[in-house]
C-alpha positions as CSV (number, residue, x, y, z in Angstrom):
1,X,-75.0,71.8,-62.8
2,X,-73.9,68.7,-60.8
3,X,-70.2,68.2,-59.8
4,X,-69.3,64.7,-59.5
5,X,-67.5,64.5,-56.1
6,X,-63.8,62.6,-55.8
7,X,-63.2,59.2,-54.1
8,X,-61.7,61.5,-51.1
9,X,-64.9,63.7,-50.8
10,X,-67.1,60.9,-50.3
11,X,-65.3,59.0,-47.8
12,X,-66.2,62.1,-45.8
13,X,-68.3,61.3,-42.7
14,X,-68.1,57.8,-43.6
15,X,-67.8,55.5,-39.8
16,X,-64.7,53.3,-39.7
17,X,-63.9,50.6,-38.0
18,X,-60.4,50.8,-35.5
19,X,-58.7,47.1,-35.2
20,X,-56.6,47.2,-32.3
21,X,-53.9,44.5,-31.5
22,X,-55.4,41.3,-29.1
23,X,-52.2,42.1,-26.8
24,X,-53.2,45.6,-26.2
25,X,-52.9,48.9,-27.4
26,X,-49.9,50.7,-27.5
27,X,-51.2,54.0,-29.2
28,X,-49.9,55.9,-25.8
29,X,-53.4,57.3,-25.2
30,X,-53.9,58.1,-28.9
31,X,-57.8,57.7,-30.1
32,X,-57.7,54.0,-30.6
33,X,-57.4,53.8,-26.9
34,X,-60.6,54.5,-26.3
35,X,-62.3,54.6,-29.7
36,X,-63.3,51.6,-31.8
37,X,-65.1,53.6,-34.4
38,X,-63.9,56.7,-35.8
39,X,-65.4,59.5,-38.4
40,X,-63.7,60.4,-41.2
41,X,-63.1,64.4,-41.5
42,X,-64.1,64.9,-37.8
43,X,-61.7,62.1,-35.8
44,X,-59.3,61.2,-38.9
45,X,-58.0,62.4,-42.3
46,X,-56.5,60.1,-45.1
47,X,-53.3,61.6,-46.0
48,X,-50.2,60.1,-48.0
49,X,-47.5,58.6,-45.9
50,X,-44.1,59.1,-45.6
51,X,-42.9,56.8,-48.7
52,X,-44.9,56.9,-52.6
53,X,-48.0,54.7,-52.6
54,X,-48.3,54.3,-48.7
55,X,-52.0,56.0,-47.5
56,X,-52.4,56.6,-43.7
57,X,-55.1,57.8,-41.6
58,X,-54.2,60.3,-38.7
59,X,-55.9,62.7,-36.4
60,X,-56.8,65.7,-37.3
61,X,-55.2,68.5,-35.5
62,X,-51.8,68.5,-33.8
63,X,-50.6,65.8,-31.3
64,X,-50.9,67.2,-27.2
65,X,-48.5,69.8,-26.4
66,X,-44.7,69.1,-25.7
67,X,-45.6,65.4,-28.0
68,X,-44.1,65.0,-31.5
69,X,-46.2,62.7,-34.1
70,X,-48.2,61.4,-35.4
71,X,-46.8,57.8,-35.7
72,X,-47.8,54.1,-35.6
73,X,-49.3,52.9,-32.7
74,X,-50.1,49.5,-33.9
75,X,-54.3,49.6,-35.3
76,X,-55.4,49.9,-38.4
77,X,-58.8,51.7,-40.4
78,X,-61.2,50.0,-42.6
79,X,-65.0,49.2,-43.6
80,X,-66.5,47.5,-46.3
81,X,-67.4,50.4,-47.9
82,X,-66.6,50.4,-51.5
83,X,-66.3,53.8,-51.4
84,X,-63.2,53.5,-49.3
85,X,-61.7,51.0,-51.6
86,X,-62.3,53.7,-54.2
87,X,-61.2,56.7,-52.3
88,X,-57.3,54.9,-51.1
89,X,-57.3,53.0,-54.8
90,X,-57.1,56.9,-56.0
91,X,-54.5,58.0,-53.2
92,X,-52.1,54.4,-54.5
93,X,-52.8,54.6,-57.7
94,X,-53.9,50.6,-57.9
95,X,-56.3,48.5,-57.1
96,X,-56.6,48.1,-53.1
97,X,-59.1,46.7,-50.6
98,X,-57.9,46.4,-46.7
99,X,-57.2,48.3,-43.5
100,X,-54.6,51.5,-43.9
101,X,-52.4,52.3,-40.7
102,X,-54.0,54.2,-38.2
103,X,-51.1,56.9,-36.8
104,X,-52.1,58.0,-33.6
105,X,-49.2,57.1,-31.0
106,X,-47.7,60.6,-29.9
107,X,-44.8,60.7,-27.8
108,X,-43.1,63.6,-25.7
109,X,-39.8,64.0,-27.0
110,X,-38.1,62.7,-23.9
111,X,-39.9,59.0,-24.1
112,X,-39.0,59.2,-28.2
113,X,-35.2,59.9,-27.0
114,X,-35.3,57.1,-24.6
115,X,-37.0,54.4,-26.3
116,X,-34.7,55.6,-29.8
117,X,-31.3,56.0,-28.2
């Protein structure tokens, strides 16, 4: 019998697009540095973010040794896939078409003390 998959299962393998700020990139060396697509479930997950009804994308894995993160570094995810719309619409719980924070700045904890002290 056939098993309807979620909105989160078939965003999987699905090509998004990485907008990246005109003034530069200030993801630290984080994948948007030197990505401008990325694949969902192999680059990136979709994951909820730190406050109710915020949806992020990140990298999957852990940032580099001695870095703490994943944070913003400034780019965003999207395509015009209505499948995405569908698959962060289920994360929010409303209606939602646009680009999701891409979180891929890592920092060592020295440059996080510095720049937060």
């Amino acid at each position: 019998m056939y098993k309807e998959k979620s909105p989160l299962e078939k965003i999987q393998g699905m090509t998004v697009w990485v907008y990246d700020n005109s003034l530069g990139n200030s993801s630290n060396g984080g994948l948007s540095s030197y990505k401008t697509t990325l694949e969902i479930g192999k680059d990136i997950e979709i994951v909820e973010g730190a406050y109710e009804g915020i949806v992020v994308a990140k990298p999957i894995g852990n940032p580099p040794e001695g870095h703490i993160g994943w944070m913003a570094g400034g780019c965003f995810v999207s395509t015009s896939d209505s499948r995405w719309s569908d698959a962060i619409e289920h994360m929010m719980g409303h209606r939602f078409y646009g680009a999701i924070p891409l979180h891929d700045r890592s920092e060592s904890q020295e440059l996080y003390d510095r720049m937060w002290n």
